[in-house]
N, C-alpha and C positions, 0 to 999 in steps of 0.2 A: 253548337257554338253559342256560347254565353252571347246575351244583347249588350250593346253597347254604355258605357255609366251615363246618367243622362247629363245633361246640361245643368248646374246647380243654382247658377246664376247669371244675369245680364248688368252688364257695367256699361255706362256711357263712356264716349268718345273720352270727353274730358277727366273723368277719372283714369283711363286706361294713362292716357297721357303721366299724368301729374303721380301715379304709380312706377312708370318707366323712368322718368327722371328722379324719382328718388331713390329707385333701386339703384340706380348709376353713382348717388351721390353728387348728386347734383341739385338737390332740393333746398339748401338751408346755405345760411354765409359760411365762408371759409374759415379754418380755423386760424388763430390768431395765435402772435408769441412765437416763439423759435419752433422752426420744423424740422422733425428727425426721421430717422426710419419708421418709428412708428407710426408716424402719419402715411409713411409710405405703405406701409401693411396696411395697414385699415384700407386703403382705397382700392389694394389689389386684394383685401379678400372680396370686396364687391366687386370692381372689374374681373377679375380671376386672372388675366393676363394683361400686356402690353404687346399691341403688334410693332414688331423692329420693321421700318421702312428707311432705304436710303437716300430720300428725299429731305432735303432738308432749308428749305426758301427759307422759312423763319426760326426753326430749328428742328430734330432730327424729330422722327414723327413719337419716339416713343416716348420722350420729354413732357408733348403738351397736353396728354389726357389728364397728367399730373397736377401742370399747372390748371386746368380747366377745375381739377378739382380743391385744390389746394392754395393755391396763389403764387408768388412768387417763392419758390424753393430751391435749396440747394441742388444741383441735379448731382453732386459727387454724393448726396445719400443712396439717388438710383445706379449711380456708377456702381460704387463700393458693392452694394446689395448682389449687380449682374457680372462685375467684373473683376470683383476685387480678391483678397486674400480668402483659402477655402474657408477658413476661420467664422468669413464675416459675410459667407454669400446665404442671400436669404431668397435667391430667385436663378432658374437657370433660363436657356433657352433650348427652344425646341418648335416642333410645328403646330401649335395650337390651334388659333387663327388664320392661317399662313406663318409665317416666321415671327416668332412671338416670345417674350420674356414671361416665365411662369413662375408663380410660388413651386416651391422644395414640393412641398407634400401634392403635390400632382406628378411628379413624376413617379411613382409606381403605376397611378393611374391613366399612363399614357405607353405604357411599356407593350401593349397588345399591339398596338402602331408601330412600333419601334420592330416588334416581331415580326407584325405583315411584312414592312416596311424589307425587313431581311431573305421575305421572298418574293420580293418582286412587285408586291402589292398597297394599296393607299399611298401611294407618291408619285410624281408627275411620270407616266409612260416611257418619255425619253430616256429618262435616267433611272425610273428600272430597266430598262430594256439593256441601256450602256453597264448597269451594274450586274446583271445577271449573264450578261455576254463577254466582260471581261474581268474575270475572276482573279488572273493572277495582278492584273494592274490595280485591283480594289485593294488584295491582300497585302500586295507592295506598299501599298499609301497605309496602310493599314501597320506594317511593321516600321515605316519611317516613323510615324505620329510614336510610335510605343518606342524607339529606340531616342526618338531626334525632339521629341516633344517639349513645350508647347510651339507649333510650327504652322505657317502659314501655306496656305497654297503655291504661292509665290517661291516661297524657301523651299519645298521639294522640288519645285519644278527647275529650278537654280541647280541643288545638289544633282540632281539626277543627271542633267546636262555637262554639268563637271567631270562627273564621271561617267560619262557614255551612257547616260541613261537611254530609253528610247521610246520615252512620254512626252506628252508637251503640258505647257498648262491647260489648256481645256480639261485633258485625260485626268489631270492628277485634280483639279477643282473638280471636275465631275467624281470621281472615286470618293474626293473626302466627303462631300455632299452624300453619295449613297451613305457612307460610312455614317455617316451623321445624322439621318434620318433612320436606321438601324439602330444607333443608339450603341455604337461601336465607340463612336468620340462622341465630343461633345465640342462648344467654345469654351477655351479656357480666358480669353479675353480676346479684346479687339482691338487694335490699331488702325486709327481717324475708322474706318466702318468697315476695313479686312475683318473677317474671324480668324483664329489665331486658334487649332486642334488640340487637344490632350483627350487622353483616356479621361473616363468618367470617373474613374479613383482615385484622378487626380484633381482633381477639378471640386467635385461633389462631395459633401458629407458622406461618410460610413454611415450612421444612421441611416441617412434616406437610403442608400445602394442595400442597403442590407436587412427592408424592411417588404416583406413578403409581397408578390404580386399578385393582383384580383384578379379572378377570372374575367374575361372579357364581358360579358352580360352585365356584370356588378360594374364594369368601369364604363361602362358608357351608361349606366341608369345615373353612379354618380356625378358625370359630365355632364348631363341634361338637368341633372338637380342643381346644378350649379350654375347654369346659363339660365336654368329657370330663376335661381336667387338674384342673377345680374340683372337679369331682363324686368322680374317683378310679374309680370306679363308678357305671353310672347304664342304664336304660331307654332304648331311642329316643326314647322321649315324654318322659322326662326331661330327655336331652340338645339334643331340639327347643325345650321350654319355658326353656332359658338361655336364649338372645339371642329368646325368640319367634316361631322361624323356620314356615313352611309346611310342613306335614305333606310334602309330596311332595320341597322341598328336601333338608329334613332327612333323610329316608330315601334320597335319593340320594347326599347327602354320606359317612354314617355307611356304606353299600356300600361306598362307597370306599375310608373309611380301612381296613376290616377288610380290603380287598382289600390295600391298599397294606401291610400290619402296624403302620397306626399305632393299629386298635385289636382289641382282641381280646372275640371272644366267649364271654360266657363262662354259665353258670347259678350264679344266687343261691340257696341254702334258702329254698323259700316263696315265691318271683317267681315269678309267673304267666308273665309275660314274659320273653324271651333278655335279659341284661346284656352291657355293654358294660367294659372294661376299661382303663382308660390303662394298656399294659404298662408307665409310667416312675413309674405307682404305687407310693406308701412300699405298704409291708402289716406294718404292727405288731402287732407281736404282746401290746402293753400299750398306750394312750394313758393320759396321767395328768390332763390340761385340765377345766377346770371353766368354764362359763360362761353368763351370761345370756342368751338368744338374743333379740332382735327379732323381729315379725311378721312383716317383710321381709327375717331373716337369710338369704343364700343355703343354709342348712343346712335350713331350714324351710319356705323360702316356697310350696314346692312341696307343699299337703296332703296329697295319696295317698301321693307318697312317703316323706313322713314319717309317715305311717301306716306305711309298707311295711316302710319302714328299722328304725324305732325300735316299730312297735307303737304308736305315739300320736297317738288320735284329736285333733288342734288345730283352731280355727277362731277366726276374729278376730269379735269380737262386738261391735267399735266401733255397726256399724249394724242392731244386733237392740235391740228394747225390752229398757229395762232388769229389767222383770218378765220378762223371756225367756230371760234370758242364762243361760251354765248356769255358769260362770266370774267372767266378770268384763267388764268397758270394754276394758283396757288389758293383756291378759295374755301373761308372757314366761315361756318354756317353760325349763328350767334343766338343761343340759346335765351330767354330770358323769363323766369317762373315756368310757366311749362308749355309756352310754347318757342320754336323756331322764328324768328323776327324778320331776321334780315344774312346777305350775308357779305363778305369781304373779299376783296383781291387783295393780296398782300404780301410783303417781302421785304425781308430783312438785310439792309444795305449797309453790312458792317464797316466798309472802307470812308462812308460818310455819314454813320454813327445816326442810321437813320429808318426809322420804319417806316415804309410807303406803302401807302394805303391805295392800292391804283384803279379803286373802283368800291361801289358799295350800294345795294340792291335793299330796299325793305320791301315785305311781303304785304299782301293785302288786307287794311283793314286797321294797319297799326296806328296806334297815336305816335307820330316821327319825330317828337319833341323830345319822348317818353325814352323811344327807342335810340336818335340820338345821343343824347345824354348818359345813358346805360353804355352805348357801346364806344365811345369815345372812350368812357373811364376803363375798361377792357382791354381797349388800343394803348391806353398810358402805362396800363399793370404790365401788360404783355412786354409793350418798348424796354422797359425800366429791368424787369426781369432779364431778358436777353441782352443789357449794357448797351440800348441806345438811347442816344440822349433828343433825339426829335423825332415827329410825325409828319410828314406830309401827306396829304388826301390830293387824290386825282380829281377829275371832272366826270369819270365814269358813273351811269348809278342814279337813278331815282333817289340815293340817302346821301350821296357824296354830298349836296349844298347841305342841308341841316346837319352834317356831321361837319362842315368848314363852318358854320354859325355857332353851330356848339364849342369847338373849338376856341372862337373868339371868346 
């Protein structure tokens, strides 16, 4: 057994940092002038996805990585792109991340999931177990999509009842979810945040369907090489947790690439564990970017390492009692150069045209004049972008007074 590649290099904390944030695209000011799809590509070839969440206090989760990178944009470019005519789709979705909008040219290289996925395997137990135990209720959902399509869970479950079916909705939502992680259907669009089924030849370019499949091996070396592009820097288990891959995959891929030079090993200050390097990483020596982060921004989504990274303990508190929470509902962590500042309660009161800010915490050590000021104007881009026309700040919060002073 060959010995291990050694260690090529040691990188301090602060660089590891200021390397992760500019791999995310979050290093430099936003762009300026009218925003089109293109800008939209450019941010998802360095993201690689968007995770879809139906969460949506200030807006739907898959919206604000965009804006964090971008500024205020049109979101009907990301509609069009995931939802729109086959013509004009430049992103499908599927299981990436958890539930995730993807560039085209990934789906060849997610089709070995899509395989397991058809026997039973890499998707949540329950519903392989309901998929592989009820066969003819799968195929049924399965010939309604291809006969009745593009159709919702809801619409089978309706039709079948009409006519003496003898499914319910659970049965027929669970079938098309198998179906759907199989890579049987796909979404053909969505109404307010239902998915809405068709065949994937209806839905997806001929190109992409009709462009050969990688072996398994080659498709998870290229999914690690890409979460390695996102990350810049990152952990095996960091780089597993991109696309979701199996511990054993993903440690065989990530062999590879270090074998092959497409990544390098290296030691972070303070990682417990060997880092990984994209040698095609910027390494700046300043980032100047400022930005609100999402629960699902790829910068964050991953807790430990964003402990790791930045030092800051986060945790989404949507589903802890509200006498429990130590933060807030809905809280977005405020990036600012390269490090994590401060962070927000917040929620979007469209009926009184209003963003409330209902708390706000800065982290240790900041200058809160600095960090004020930075994340007020955040707060203004954010409101103005989602069509509200005021801010209110709470009393909650170490930052809430010098974020009401800045305000003044």
């Amino acid at each position: 057994m060959s010995a291990p590649p050694p260690i090529l290099d040691r990188i301090s904390a602060n660089e590891a940092r200021r390397i992760a944030v500019a791999a995310q695209g979050l290093a430099a000011a936003r762009p300026s002038g009218r925003l089109d799809r293109r800008h939209l590509m450019r941010v998802l070839a360095r993201t690689q996805l968007l995770q879809i969440d139906s969460v949506s206090v200030v807006a739907r989760a898959h919206y604000l990585p965009l804006f964090a990178r971008l500024g205020p944009y049109p979101t009907e470019i990301l509609d069009r792109a995931a939802w729109g005519p086959k013509r004009d789709r430049s992103l499908f979705e599927y299981w990436g991340h958890e539930a995730s909008l993807l560039p085209l040219d990934l789906q060849p290289l997610l089709r070995w999931r899509m395989a397991r996925a058809s026997r039973g395997q890499d998707m949540y137990s329950g519903l392989a177990k309901f998929g592989l135990e009820n066969k003819k209720i799968v195929k049924r959902a399965l010939d309604e999509v291809r006969a009745r399509g593009p159709i919702s869970a809801g619409e089978i479950e309706s039709a079948t009842k009409r006519s003496g079916g003898w499914w319910g909705w659970d049965e027929s939502k669970r079938a098309l979810e198998f179906l759907f992680w199989a890579g049987e259907i796909t979404t053909a669009t969505r109404r307010g945040f239902e998915r809405v089924y068709d065949l994937p030849e209806r839905v997806l370019p001929a190109a992409i369907l009709n462009l050969p499949t990688p072996r398994e091996d080659e498709a998870h070396r290229v999914l690690v090489q890409r979460a390695a592009s996102s990350f810049g820097i990152a952990t095996e288990r960091d780089l597993r947790d991109y696309f979701r891959l199996n511990p054993e995959d993903s440690k065989r891929a990530v062999a590879q690439l270090v074998e092959d030079g497409a990544l390098q090993k290296v030691a972070v200050e303070g990682w417990r564990d060997a880092a990984y390097l994209d040698p095609l990483a910027a390494r700046p020596k300043r980032v100047n970017g400022a930005a609100l982060l999402a629960p699902f921004d790829p910068l964050v989504w991953e807790r430990d390492r964003t402990e790791r990274m930045f030092g800051f303990r986060y945790r989404i508190e949507i589903y802890v009692p509200a006498h429990k929470r130590t933060h807030g509902y809905y809280v977005l962590p405020f990036l600012l150069r390269d490090r994590l500042v401060a962070r927000v309660d917040v929620k979007s009161d469209r009926a009184h045209g209003t963003l409330r800010v209902h708390g706000a915490w800065g982290e240790a050590g900041i200058d809160v004049a600095v960090v004020a000021s930075a994340l007020l104007a955040e707060l203004r881009a954010l409101a103005d972008w989602i069509g509200l026309e005021k801010i209110t700040i709470g009393n909650k919060g170490d930052l809430a007074q010098p974020l009401k002073r800045a305000a003044k």
